[in-house]
Backbone as XML, in Angstrom:
<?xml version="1.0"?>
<chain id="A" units="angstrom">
  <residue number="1" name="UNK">
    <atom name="N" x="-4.463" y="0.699" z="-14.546"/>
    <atom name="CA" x="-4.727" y="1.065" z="-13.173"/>
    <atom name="C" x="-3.406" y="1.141" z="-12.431"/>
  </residue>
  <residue number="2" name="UNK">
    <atom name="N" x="-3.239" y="2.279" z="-11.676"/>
    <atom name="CA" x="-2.124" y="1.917" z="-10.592"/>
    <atom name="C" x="-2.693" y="2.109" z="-9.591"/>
  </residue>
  <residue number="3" name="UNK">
    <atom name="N" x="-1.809" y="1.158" z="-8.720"/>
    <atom name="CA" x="-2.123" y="0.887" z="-7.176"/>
    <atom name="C" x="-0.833" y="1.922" z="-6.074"/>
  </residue>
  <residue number="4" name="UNK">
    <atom name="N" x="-1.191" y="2.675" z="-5.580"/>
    <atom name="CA" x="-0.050" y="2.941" z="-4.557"/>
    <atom name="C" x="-0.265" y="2.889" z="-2.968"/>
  </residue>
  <residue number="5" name="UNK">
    <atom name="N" x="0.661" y="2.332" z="-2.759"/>
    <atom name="CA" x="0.725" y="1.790" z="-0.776"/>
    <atom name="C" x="1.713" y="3.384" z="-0.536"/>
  </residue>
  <residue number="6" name="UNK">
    <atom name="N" x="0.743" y="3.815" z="0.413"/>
    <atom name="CA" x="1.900" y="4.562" z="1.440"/>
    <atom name="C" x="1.529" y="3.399" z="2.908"/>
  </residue>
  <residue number="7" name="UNK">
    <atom name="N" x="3.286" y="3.633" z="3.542"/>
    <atom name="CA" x="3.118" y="2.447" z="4.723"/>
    <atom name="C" x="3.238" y="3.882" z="5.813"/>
  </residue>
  <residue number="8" name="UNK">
    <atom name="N" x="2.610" y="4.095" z="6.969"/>
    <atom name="CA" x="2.813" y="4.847" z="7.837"/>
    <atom name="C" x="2.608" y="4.002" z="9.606"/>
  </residue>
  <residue number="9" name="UNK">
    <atom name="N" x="3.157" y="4.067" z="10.312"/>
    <atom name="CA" x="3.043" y="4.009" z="11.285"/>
    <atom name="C" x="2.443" y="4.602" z="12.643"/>
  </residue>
  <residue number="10" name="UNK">
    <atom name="N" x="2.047" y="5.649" z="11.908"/>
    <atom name="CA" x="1.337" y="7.266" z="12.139"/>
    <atom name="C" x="0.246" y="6.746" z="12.367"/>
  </residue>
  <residue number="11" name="UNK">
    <atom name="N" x="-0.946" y="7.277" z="13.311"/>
    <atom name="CA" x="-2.352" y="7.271" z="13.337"/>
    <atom name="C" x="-2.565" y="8.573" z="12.340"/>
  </residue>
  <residue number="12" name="UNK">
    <atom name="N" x="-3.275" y="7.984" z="11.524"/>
    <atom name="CA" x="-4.225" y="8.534" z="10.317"/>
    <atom name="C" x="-5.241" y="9.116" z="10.098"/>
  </residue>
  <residue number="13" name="UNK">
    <atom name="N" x="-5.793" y="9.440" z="10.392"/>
    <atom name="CA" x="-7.534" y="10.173" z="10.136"/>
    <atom name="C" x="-7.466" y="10.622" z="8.952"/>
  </residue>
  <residue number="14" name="UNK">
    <atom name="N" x="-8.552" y="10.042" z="8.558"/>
    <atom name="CA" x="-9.580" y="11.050" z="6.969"/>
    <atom name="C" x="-9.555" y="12.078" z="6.958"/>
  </residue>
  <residue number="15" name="UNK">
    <atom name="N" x="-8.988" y="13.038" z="7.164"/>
    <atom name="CA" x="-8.812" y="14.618" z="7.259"/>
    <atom name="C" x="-8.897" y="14.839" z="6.381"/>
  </residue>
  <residue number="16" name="UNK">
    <atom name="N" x="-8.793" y="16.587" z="6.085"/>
    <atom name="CA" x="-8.748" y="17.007" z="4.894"/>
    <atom name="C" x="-7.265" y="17.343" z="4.698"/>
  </residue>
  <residue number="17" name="UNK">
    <atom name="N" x="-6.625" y="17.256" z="5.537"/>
    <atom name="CA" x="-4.873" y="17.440" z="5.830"/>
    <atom name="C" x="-4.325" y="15.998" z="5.002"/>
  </residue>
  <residue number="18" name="UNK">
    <atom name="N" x="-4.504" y="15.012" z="5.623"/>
    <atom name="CA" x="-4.114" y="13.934" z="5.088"/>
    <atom name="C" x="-4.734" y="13.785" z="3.336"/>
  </residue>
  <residue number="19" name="UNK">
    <atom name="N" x="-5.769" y="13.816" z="3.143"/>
    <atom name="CA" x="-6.294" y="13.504" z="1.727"/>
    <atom name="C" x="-5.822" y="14.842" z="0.705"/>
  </residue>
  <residue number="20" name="UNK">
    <atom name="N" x="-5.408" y="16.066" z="1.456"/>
    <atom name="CA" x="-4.713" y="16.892" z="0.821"/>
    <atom name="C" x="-2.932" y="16.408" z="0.329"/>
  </residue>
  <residue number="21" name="UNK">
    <atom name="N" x="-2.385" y="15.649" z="1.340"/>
    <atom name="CA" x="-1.165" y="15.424" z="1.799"/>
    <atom name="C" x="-1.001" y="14.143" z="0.290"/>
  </residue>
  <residue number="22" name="UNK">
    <atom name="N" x="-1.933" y="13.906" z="0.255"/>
    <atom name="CA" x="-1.923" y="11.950" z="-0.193"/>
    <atom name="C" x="-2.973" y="12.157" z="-1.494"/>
  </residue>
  <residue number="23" name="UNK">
    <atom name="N" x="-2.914" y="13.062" z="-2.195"/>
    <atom name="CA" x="-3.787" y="12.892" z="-3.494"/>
    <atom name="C" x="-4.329" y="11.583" z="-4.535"/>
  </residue>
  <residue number="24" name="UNK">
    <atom name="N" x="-5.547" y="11.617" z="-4.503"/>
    <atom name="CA" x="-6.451" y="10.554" z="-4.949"/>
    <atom name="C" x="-6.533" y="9.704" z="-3.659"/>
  </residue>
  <residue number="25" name="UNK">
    <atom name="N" x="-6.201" y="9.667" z="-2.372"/>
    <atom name="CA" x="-6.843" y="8.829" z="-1.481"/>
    <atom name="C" x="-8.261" y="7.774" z="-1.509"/>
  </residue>
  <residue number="26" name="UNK">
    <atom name="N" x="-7.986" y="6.725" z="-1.556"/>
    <atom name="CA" x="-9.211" y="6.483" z="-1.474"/>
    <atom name="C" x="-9.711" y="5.495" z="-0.254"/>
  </residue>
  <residue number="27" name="UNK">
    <atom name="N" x="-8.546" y="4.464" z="0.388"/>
    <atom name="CA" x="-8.863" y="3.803" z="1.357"/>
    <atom name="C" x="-7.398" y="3.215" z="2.331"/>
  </residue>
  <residue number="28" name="UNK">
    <atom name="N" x="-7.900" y="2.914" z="3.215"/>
    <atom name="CA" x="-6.979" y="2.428" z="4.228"/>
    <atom name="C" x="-6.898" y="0.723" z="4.154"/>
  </residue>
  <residue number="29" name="UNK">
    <atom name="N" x="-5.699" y="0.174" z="4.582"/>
    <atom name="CA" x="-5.775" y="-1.199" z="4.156"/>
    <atom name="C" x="-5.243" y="-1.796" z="5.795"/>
  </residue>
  <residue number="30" name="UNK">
    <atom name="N" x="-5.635" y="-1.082" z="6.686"/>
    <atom name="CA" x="-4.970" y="-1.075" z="8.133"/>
    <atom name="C" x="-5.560" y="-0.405" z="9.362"/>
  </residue>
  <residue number="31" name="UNK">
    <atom name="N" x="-4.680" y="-0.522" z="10.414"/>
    <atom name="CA" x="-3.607" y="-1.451" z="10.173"/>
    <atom name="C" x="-3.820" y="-2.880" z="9.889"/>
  </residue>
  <residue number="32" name="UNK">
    <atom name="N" x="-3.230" y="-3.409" z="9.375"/>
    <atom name="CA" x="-3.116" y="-4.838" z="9.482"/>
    <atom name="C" x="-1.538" y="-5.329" z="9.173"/>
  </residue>
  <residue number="33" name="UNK">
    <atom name="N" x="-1.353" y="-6.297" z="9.207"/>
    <atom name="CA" x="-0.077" y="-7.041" z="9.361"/>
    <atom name="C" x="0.692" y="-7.373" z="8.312"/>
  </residue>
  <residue number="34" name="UNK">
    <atom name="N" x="1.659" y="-7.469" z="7.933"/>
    <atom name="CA" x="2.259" y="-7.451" z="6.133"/>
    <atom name="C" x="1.361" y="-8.859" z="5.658"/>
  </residue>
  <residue number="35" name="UNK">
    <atom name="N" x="1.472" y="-9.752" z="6.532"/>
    <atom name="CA" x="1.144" y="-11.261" z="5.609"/>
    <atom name="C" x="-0.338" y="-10.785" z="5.430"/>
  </residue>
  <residue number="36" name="UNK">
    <atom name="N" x="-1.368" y="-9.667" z="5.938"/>
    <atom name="CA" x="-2.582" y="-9.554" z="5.850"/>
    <atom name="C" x="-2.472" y="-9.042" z="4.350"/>
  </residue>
  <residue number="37" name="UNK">
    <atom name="N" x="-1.791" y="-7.946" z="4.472"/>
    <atom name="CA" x="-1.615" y="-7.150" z="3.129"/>
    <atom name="C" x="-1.431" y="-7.763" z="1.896"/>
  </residue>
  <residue number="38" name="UNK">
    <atom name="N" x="-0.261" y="-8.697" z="2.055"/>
    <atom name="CA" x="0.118" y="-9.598" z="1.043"/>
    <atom name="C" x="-1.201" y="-10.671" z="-0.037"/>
  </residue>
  <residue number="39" name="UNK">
    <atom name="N" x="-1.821" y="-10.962" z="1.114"/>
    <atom name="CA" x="-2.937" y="-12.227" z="0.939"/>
    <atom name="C" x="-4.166" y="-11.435" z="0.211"/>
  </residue>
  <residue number="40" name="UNK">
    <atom name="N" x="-4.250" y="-10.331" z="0.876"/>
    <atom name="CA" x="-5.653" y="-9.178" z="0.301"/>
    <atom name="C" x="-4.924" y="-8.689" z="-1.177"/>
  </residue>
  <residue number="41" name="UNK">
    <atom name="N" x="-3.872" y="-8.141" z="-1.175"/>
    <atom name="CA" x="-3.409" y="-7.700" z="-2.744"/>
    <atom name="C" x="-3.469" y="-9.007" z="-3.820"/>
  </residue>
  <residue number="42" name="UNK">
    <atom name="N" x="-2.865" y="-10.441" z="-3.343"/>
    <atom name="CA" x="-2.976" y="-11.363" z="-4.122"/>
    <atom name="C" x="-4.432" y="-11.762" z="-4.049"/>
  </residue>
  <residue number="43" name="UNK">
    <atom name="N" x="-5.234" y="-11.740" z="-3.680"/>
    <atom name="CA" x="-6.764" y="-12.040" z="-4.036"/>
    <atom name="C" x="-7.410" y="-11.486" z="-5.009"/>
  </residue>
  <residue number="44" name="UNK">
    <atom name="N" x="-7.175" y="-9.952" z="-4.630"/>
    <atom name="CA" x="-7.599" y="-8.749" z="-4.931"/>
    <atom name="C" x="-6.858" y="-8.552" z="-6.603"/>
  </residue>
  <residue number="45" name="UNK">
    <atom name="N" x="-5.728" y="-8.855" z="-6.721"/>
    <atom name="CA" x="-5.284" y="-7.990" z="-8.015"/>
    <atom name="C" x="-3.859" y="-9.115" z="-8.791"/>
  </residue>
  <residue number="46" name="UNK">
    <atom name="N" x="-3.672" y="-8.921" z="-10.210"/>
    <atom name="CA" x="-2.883" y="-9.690" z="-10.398"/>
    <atom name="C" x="-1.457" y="-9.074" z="-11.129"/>
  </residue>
  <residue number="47" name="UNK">
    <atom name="N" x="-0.752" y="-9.069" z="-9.646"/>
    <atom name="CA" x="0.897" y="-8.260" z="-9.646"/>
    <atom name="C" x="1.799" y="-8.877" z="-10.015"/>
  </residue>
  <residue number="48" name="UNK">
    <atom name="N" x="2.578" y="-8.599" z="-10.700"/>
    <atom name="CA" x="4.063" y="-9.050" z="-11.177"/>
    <atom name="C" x="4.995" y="-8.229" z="-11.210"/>
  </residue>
  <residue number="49" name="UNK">
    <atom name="N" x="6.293" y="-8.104" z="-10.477"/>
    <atom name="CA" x="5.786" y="-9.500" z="-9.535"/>
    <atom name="C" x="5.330" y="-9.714" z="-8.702"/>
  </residue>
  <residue number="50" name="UNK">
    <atom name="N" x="5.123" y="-10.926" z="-7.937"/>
    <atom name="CA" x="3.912" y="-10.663" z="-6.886"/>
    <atom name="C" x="3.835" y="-10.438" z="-5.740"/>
  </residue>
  <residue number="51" name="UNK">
    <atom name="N" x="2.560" y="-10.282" z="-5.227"/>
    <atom name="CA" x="2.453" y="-9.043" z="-4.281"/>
    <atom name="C" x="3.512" y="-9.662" z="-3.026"/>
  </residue>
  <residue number="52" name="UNK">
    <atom name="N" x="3.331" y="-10.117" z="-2.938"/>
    <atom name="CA" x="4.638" y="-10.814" z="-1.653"/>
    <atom name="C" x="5.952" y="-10.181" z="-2.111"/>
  </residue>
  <residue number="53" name="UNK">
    <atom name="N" x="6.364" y="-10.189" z="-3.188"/>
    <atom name="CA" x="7.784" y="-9.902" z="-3.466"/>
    <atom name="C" x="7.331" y="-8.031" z="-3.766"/>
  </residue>
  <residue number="54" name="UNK">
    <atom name="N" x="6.806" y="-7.893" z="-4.319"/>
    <atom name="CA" x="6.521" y="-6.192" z="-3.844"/>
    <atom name="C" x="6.348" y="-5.725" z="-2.536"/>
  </residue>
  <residue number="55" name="UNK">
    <atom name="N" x="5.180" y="-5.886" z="-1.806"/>
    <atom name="CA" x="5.476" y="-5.721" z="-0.300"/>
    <atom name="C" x="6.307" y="-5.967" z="0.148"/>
  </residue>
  <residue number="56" name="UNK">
    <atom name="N" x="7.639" y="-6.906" z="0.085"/>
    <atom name="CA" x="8.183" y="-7.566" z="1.289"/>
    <atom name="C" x="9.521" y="-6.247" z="1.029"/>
  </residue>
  <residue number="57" name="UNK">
    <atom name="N" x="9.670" y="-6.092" z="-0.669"/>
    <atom name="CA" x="11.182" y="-5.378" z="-1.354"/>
    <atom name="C" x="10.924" y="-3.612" z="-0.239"/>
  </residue>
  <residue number="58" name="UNK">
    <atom name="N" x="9.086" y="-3.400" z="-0.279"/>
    <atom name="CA" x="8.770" y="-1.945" z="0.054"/>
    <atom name="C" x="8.853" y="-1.424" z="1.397"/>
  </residue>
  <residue number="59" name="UNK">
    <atom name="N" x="8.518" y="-2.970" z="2.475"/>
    <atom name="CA" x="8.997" y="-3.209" z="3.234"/>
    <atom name="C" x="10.163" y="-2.825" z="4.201"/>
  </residue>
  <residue number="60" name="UNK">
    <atom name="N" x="11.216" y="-3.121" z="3.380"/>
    <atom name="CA" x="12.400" y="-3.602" z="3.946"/>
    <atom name="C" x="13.295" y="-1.682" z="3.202"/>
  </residue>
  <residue number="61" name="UNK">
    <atom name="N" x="12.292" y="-1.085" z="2.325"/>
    <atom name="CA" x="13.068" y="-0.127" z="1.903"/>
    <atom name="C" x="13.017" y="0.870" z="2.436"/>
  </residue>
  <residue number="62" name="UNK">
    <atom name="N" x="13.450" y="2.163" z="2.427"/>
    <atom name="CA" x="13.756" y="3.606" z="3.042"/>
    <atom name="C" x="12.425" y="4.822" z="2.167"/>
  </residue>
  <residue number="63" name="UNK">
    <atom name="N" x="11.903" y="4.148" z="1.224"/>
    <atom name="CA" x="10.964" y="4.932" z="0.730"/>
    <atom name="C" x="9.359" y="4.568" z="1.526"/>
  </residue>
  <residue number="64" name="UNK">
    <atom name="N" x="8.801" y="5.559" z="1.728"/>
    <atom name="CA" x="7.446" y="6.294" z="2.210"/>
    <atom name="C" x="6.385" y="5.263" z="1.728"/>
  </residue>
  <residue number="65" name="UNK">
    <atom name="N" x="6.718" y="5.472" z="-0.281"/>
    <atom name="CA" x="5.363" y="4.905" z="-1.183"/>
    <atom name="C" x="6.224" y="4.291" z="-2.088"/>
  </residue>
  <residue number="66" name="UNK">
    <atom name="N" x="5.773" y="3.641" z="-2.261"/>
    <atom name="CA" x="5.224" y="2.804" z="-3.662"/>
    <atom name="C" x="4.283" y="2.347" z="-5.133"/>
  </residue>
  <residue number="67" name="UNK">
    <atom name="N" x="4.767" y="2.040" z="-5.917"/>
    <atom name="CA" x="3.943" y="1.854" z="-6.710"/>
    <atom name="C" x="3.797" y="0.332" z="-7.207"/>
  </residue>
  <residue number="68" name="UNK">
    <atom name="N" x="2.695" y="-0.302" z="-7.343"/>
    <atom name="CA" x="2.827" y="-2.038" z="-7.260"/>
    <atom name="C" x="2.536" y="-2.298" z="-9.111"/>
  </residue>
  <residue number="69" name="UNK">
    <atom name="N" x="3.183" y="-2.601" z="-9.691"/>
    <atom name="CA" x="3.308" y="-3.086" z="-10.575"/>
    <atom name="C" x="2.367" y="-4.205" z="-10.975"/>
  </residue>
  <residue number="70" name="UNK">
    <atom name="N" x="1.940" y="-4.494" z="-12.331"/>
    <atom name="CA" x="0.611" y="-5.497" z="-12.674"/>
    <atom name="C" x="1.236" y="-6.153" z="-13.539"/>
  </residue>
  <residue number="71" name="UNK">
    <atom name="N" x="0.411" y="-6.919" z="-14.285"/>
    <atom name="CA" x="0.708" y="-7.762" z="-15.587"/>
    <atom name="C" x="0.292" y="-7.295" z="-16.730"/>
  </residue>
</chain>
């Protein structure tokens, strides 16, 4: 399985623009707050490394998306 986060700051709508834009769309995780994100991916799935240290690296970087890495 891969997981990919796009982070936008943008208001979003389900369009057909956006789900064209963003292939395989399937849900929104927001907004909510990084420590929200963090806590829902570590519940949710088991990342290595983990989801704290993925979010925080994707965070802090100049890229759009990501891809979260598993075990």
């Amino acid at each position: 399985m891969e997981l990919h986060i796009i982070y936008t700051e943008a208001e979003m709508l389900l369009s057909k623009e956006c789900l064209d834009k963003h292939a395989g769309f399937k849900t929104s995780l927001g907004p909510w707050e990084q420590d929200a994100v963090i806590e829902y991916l570590t519940d949710e799935y088991d990342l290595k490394p983990s989801a704290a240290i993925q979010v925080n690296a994707f965070v802090v970087s100049e890229a759009p998306t990501c891809l979260l890495t598993f075990s």
